[in-house]
C-alpha positions in Angstrom: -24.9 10.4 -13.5 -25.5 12.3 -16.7 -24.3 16.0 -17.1 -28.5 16.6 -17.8 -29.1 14.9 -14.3 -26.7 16.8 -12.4 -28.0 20.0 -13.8 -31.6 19.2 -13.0 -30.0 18.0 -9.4 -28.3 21.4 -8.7 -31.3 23.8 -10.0 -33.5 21.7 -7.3 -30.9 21.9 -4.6 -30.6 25.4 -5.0 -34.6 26.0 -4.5 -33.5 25.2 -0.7 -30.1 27.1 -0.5 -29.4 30.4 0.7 -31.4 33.3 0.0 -34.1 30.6 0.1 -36.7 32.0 2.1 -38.7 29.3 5.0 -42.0 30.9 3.4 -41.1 29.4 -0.5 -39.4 26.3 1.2 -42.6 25.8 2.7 -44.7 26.4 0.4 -42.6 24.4 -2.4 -41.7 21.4 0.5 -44.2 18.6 -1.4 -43.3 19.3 -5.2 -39.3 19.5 -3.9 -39.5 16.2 -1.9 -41.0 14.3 -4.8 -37.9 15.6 -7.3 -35.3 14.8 -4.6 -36.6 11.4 -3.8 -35.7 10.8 -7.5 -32.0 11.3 -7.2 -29.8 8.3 -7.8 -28.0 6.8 -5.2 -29.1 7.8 -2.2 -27.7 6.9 1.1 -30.1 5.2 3.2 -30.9 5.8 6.8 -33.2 5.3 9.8 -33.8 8.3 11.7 -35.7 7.8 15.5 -37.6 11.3 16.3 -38.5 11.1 20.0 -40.4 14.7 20.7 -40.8 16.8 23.8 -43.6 19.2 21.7 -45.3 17.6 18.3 -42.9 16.8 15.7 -44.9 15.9 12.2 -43.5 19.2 10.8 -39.9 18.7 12.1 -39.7 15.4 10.7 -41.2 16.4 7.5 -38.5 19.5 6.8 -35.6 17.3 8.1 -36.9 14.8 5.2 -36.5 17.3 3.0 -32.8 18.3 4.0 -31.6 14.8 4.1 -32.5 14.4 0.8 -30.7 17.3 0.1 -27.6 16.2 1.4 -28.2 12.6 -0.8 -29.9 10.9 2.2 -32.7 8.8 2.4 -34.3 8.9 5.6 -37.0 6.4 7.4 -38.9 7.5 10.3 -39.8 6.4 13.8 -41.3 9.2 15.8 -42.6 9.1 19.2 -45.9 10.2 20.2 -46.4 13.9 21.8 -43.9 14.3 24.8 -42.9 10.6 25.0 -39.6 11.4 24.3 -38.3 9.5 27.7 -41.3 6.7 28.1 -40.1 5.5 24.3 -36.6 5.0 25.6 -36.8 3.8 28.8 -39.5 1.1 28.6 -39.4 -1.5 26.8 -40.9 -0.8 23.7 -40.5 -3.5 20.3 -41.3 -1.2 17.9 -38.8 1.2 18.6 -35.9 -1.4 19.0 -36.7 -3.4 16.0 -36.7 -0.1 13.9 -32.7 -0.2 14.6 -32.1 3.5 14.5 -29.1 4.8 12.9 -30.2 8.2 14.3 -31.4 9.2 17.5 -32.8 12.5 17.6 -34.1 14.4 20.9 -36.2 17.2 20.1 -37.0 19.2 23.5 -36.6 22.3 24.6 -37.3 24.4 27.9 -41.0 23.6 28.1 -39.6 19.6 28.8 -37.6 21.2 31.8 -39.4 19.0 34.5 -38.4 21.4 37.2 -37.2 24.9 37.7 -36.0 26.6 40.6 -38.4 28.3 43.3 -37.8 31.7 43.8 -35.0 32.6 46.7 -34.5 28.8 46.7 -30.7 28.1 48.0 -27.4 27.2 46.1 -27.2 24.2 47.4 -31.2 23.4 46.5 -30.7 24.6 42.9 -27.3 22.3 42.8 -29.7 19.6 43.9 -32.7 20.0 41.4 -29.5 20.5 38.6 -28.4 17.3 39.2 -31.8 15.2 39.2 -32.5 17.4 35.9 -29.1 16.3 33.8 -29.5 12.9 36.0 -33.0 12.4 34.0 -31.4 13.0 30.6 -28.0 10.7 31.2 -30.3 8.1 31.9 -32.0 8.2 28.5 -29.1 8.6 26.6 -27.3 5.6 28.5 -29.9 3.6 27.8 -30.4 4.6 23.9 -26.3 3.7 23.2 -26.4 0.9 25.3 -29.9 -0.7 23.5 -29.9 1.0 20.2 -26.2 1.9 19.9 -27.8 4.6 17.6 -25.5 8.3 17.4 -28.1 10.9 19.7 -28.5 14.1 18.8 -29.9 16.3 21.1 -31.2 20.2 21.1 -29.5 22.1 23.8 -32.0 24.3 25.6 -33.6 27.5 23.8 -34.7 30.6 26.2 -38.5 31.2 27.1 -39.4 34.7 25.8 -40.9 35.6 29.4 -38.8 36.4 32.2 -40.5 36.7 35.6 -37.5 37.9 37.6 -36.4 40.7 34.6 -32.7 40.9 34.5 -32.3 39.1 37.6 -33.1 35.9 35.4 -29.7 35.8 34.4 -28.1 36.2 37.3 -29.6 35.0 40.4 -29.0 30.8 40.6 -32.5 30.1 40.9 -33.5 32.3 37.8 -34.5 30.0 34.7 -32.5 31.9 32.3 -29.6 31.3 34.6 -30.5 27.3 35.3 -31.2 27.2 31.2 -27.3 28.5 30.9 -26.2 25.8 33.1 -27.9 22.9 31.9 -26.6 24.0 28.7 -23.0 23.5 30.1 -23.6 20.4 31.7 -24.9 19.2 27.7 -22.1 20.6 26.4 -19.3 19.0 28.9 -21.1 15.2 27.8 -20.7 15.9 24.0 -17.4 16.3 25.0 -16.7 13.0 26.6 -19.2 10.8 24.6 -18.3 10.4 21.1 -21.7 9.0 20.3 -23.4 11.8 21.5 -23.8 15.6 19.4 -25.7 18.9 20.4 -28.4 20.3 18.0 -27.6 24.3 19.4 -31.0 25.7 19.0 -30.0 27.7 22.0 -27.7 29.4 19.4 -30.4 29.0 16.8 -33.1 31.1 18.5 -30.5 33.4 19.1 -29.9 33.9 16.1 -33.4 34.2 14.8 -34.9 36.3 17.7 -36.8 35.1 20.1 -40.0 36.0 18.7 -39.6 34.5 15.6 -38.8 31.4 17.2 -41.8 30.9 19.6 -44.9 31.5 19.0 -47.9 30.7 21.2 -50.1 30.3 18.2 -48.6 26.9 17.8 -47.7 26.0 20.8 -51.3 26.4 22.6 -53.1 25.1 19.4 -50.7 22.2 18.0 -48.2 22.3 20.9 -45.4 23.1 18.4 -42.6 24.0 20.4 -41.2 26.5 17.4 -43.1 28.2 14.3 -42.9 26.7 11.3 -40.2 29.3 10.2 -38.1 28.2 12.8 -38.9 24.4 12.1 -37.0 25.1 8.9 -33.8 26.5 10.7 -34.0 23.2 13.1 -34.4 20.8 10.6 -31.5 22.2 8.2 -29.2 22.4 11.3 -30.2 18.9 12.3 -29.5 17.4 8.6 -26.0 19.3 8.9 -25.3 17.5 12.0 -26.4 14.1 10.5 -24.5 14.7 6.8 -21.6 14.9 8.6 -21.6 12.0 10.4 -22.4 10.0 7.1 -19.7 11.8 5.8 -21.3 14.4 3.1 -19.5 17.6 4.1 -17.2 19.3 1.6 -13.3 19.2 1.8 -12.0 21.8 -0.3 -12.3 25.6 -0.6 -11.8 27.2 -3.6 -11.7 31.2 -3.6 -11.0 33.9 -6.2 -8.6 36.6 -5.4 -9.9 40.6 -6.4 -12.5 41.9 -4.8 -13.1 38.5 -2.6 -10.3 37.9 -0.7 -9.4 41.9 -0.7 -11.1 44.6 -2.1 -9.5 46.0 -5.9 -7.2 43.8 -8.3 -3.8 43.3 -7.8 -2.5 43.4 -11.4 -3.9 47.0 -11.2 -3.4 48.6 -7.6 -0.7 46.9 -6.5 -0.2 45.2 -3.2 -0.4 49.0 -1.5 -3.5 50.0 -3.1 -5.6 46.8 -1.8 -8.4 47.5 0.4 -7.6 45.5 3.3 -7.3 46.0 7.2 -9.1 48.1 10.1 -8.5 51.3 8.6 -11.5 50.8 6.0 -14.5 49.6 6.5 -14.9 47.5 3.6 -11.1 46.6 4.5 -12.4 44.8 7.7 -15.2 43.3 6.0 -12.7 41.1 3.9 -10.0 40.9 7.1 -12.6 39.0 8.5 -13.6 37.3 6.1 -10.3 35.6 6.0 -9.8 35.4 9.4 -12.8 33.3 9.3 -11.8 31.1 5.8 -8.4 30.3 8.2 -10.3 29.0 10.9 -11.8 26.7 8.5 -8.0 25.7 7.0 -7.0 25.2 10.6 -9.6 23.0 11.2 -8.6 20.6 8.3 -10.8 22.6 5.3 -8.3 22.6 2.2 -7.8 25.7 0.8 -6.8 26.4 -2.8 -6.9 29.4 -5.2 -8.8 29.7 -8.5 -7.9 33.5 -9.9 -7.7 34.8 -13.7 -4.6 36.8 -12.6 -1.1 37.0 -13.5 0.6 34.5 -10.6 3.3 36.4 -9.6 0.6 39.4 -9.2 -1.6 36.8 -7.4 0.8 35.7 -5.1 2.3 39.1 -4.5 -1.8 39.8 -2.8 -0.5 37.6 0.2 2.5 40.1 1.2 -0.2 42.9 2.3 0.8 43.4 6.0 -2.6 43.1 7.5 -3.8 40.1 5.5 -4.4 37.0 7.5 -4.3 34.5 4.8 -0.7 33.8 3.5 0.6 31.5 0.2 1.4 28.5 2.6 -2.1 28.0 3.5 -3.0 27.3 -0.1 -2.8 23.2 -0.7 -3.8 24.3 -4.9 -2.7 27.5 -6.9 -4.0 28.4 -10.1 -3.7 31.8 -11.1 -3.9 32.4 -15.2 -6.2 33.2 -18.0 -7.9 29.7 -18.3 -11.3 29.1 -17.7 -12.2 28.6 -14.1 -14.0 25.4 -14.6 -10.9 23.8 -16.1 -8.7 25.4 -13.9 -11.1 23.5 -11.0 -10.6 20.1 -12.4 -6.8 20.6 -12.5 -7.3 21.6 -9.2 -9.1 18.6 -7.9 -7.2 15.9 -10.3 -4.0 18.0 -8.0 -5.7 17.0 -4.6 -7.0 13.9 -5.7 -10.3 15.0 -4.6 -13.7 14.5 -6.1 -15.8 17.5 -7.3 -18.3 16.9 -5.3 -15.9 17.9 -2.1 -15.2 20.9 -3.4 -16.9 24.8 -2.8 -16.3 28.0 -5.1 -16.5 31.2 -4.0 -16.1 33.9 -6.3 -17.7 37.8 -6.3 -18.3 37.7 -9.9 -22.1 36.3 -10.6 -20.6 35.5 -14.8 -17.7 33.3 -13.3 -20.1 31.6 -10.4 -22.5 30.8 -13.7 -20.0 29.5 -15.5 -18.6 26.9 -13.1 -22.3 26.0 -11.6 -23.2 25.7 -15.4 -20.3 23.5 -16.3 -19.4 21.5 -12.8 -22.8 20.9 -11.1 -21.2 19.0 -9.0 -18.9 21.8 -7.6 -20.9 23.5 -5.0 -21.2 27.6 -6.5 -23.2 29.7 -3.7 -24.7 32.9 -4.9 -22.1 35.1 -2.3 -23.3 38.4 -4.2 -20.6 40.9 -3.9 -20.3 42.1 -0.4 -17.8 40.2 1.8 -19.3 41.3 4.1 -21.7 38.8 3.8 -19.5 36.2 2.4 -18.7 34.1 5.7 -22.2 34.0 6.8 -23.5 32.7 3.5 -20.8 29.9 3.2 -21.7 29.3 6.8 -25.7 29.0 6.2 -25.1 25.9 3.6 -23.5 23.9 6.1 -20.8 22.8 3.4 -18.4 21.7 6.0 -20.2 21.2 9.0 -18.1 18.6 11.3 -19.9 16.1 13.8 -16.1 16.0 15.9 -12.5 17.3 15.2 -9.4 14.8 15.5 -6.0 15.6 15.3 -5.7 14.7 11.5 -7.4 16.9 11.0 -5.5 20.2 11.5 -2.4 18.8 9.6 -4.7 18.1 6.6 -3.9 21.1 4.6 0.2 19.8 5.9 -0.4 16.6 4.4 -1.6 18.1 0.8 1.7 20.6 0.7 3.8 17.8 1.6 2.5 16.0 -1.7 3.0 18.5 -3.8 7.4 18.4 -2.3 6.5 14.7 -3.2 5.1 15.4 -6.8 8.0 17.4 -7.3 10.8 14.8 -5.7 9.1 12.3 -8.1 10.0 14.4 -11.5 13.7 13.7 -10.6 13.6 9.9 -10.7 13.1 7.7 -13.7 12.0 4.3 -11.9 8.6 4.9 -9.8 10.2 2.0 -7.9 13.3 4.2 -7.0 11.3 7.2 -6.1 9.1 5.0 -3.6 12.2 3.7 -1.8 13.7 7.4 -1.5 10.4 8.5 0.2 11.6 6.6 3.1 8.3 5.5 4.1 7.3 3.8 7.3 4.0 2.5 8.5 2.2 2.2 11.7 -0.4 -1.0 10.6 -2.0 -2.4 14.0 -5.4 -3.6 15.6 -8.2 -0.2 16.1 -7.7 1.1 19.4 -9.4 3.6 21.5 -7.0 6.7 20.8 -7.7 6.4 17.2 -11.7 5.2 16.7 -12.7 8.8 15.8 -10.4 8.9 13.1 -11.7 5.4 11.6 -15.2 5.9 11.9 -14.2 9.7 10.1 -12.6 8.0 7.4 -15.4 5.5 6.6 -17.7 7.8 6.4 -15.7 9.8 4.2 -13.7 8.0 1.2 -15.7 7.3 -1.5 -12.7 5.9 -4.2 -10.1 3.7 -2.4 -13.5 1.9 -0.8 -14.6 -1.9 -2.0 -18.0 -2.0 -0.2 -18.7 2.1 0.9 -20.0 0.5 3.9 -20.8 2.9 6.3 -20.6 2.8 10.2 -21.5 4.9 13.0 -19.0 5.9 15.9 -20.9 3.4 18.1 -20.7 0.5 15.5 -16.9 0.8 15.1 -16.6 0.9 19.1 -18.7 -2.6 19.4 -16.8 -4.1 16.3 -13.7 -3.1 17.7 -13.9 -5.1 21.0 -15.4 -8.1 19.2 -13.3 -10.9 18.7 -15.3 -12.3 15.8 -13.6 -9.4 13.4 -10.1 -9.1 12.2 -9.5 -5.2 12.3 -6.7 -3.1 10.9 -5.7 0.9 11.0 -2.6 1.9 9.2 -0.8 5.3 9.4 1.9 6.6 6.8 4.7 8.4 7.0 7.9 9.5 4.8 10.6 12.4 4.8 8.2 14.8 3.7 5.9 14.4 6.6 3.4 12.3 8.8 0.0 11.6 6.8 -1.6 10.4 9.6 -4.1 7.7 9.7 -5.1 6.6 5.8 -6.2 3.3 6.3 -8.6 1.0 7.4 -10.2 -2.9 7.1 -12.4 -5.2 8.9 -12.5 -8.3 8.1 -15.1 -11.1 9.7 -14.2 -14.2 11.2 -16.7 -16.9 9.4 -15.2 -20.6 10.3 -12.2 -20.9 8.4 -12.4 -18.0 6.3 -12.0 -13.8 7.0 -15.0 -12.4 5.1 -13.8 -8.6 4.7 -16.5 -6.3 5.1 -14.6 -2.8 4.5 -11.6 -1.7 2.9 -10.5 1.7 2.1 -7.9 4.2 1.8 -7.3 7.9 1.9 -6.8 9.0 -1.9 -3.9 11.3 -0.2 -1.4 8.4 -0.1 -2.4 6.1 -4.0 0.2 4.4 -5.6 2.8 4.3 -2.4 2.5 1.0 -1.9 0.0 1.0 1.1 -2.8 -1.1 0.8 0.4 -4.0 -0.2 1.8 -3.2 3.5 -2.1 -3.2 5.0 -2.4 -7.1 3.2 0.5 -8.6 4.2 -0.6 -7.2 7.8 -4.3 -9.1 7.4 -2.4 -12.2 6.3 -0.5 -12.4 9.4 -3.5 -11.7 11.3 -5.2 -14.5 9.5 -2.4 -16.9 10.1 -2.3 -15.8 14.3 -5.3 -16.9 14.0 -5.4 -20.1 11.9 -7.9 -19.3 9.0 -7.2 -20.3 5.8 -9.1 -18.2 3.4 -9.8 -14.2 2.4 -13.1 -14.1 1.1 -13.6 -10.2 -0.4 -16.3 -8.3 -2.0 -16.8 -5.2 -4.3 -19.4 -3.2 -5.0 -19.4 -1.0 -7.3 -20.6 3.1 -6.6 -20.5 5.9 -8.6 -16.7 6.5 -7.3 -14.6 3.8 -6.6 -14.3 2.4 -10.2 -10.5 2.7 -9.7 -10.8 0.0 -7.3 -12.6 -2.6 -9.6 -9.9 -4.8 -9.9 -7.7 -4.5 -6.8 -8.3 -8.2 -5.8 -7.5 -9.5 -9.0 -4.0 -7.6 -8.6 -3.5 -9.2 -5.3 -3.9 -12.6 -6.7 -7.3 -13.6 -5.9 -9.9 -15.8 -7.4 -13.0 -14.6 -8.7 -16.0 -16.9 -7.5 -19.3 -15.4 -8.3 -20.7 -11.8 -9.3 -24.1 -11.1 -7.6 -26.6 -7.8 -9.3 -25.8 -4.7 -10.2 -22.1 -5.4 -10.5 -20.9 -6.8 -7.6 -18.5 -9.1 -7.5 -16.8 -11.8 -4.9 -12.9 -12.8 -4.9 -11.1 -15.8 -2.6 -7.7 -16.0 -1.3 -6.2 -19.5 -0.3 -3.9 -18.4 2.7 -0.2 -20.4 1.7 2.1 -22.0 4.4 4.8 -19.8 3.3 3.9 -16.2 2.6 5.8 -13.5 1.0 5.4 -10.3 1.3 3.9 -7.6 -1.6 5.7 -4.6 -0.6 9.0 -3.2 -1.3 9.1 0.2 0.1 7.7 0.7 3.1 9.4 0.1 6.8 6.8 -1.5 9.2 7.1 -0.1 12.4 5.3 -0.8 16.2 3.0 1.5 17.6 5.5 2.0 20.6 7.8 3.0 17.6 5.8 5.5 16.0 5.0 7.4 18.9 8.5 7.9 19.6 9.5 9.2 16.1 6.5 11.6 16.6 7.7 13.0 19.8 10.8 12.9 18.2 9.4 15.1 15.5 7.7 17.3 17.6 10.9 17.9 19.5 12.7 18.8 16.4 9.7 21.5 15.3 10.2 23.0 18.3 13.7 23.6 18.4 13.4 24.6 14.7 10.8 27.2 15.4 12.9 29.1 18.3 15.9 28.8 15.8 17.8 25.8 16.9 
């Protein structure tokens, strides 16, 4: 993409980003969908709407949003309240439309029946149970028939309550069987990986009540929420759905003064910083980094980006009340170079496209600057009070998350641990030597249950290391992994420096005598380590177990995995044909005898693995009480 297209991509993106009011997204919604449909590459998607209230407006905002986020979206939509009649009988049109995306868009009004007033505990247990009963049974039958991912609105609140305060309270109050139903949603998101809560129940809190509903639209168009609120649903909904295609950020790159404390370090000192409970500006940024460490504990990397002397910069991280320390930085750059150069060292550092990355800086001259020069880096307009700050990032949805796995919160682990490996590395001359004194061992084996999260994660997130950027949803990976037809394969990494966790994955398809590999791809974390060699001679063996004789493979080239163009042609195979647009094929004649590519990293079992980590865990522990 062209500097002049990315430019002309960010100035429309930003007509729908924070302080973008609903009233000029509305009012702008035809002129912006016709520019966004003209973006390259987008991702494309089938998106089933089934309604409780009318839906042409909620589908035509979440179009918009999609886009947005680089997706394409077709539509099925249900007629008016035939949100449970379209799922549960039978009903062609719907099937053969394949949904990637199943969205349910109700709300209290679908409630089929509340409590009667004095009605008994054990009644309103009763009518709970038919009510969550009802749902279970659609979304049963949608995984089941359409193995689409659901997303489903929680319930909102009506803005009436007939029994006051009591609403709340009493068991057979609506406001109080709301609550619960709310719960019971909430416990099944937990347990059903396919399965993710739209919170408009937080949504219309957030709003106001008022704002939300409006009888206007409900008794003329039955619109369930005004068209301002349409516009909060629909961007929440696209969050939820970018992140299970993988389009959230990764990174988090912050300026220091007067962002992450008030004043400048070079000048006041570490004393002098305005930070802490004693001023109320000073609370304003403690909480703004207690909230930018929630984000690094839940695997968003953070790095730092200041035009500051660096032992000033790092000296900022000693002030007693701060919650933010040096360790929890994965990047540091803190000089007198231009920021936007200063960004690309720090995502050619990570390994990290730009496009993962956010900037935050209280300076409106430096957030020009970078959105002028890296369009691709995402540069919200924060303004200057940190107040405000969290709740901005927050309203973008950069890294909203559809689940949380335990890779996850060692992320920002994993990218410290490379830069001890970086450093190790300067103090060999042979690459080949360095690899073998990483002591590396891998965990390569068939998906299984514990880890499918984790896979479908990681295919919807690495763009470079990726022949086909095939995408799958959690469902998809599920059915593929009990099917016998496919050859499949996780691997997880490890070395002295620490446990990177899972960085690998192929499936391959049994066709006669050949393995047809439909997906492979890598974690750019763990490059040049030898890897995808351990993660072949692992799909040969499976190959021979199971007596095929050829590995047919594809690439297809993207916008990001150039670096992967000729990975088959370094394993040794043959290339047959090249199809449009660039793709090419490659076979591999499986020999008798096989040998295998790596050198430098120890194979291990599962069984194995999961005794080192308890192992590892033991040893942390008895480190940390000062063993």
């Amino acid at each position: 993409m062209t500097p002049e297209t990315l430019h002309m991509q960010e100035e429309i993106l930003r007509e729908l980003r924070f302080p973008a009011t609903a009233a000029s997204i509305l009012r702008k919604r035809q002129q912006l969908r016709k520019e966004l449909l003209a973006q390259p590459n987008l991702l494309q998607k089938r998106i089933a709407i089934l309604g409780g209230s009318t839906t042409t407006e909620v589908r035509s905002m979440l179009e918009l949003f999609l886009l947005a986020h680089g997706i394409e979206p077709a539509f099925y939509e249900s007629g008016y309240n035939r949100y449970a009649e379209d799922v549960l009988f039978d009903n062609p049109q719907l099937t053969s439309f394949h949904p990637d995306i199943v969205f349910l868009h109700t709300g209290w009004q679908n409630v089929s029946e509340f409590p009667e007033l004095l009605e008994s505990g054990e009644e309103v247990e009763q009518r709970l149970c038919r009510e969550i009963g009802r749902f279970q049974t659609i979304w049963e039958k949608i995984h089941t028939q359409l193995g689409a991912v659901i997303v489903q609105n929680n319930f909102d609140l009506p803005r009436l309550r007939p029994l006051g305060n009591l609403d709340g309270s009493e068991t057979y109050g609506r406001v109080s069987f709301l609550m619960r139903l709310n719960a019971e949603f909430a416990a099944y998101a937990r347990t059903h990986q396919h399965f993710l809560i739209n919170d408009i129940h937080y949504l219309s809190a957030q709003m106001g009540l008022d704002a939300w509903h409006g009888h206007t639209y409900w008794y003329n168009f039955h619109m369930a929420v005004t068209p301002a609120a349409t516009v909060a649903l629909a961007r929440n909904v696209a969050g939820i759905i970018k992140a299970v295609f993988g389009k959230s950020r990764k990174c988090l790159v912050l300026d220091l003064d007067n962002t992450l404390w008030g004043g400048v370090i070079g000048d006041d000192g570490v004393q002098n910083l305005i930070l802490g409970r004693d001023h109320p500006v000073g609370e304003a940024f403690l909480d703004f980094q207690r909230y930018v460490k929630a984000l690094q504990r839940r695997g968003v990397i953070l790095a730092v980006c200041s035009k500051n002397d660096p032992e000033n910069a790092k000296a900022g991280f000693d002030h007693p009340d701060g919650i933010l320390k040096l360790e929890d930085f994965s990047a540091f750059k803190a000089n007198w170079n231009p920021k936007p150069d200063n960004i690309r060292e720090i995502a050619a550092e990570l390994n990290i496209g730009l496009d993962s990355m956010v900037f935050v800086d209280d300076n409106p001259a430096e957030r020009a600057l970078v959105a002028s020069q890296l369009p691709e880096v995402a540069t919200p307009e924060v303004g200057t009070n940190a107040a405000r700050f969290a709740e901005i990032l927050e309203s973008e949805y950069f890294f909203e998350t559809h689940r949380v796995v335990q890779d996850d919160l060692g992320r920002s682990a994993y990218y410290g641990s490379n830069a001890q490996r970086s450093a190790s590395q300067a103090t060999f001359r042979d690459y080949g030597e360095y690899l073998l004194s990483l002591e590396m061992k891998a965990e390569i084996a068939s998906f299984t249950p514990v880890y499918l999260e984790r896979i479908t994660q990681l295919i919807n997130k690495t763009n470079q290391f990726n022949l086909t950027t095939r995408r799958y949803t959690s469902a998809e990976v599920e059915e593929i992994a009990q099917n016998p037809g496919y050859v499949t394969l996780y691997g997880r990494l490890a070395d002295r420096f620490g446990d990177n966790g899972l960085v690998t994955v192929l499936i391959g398809r049994v066709a006669g005598e050949a393995l047809e590999i439909d997906l492979w791809l890598m974690s750019c974390r763990v490059l040049n380590r030898e890897m995808e060699l351990s993660m072949f001679d692992a799909l040969v063996e499976a190959c021979q177990s199971r007596g095929l004789r050829r590995i047919v493979g594809t690439y297809t080239p993207s916008k990001k995995n150039a670096m992967v163009a000729d990975h088959y042609a370094k394993l040794g195979f043959q290339r047959i044909e090249s199809a449009s647009e660039g793709q090419t094929s490659w076979v591999w004649e499986i020999p008798e005898v096989y040998l295998p590519g790596h050198r430098s990293i120890v194979r291990i079992s599962k069984s194995a693995a999961a005794d080192e980590a308890r192992a590892g865990t033991a040893t942390a522990v008895l480190e940390s009480v000062g063993a």
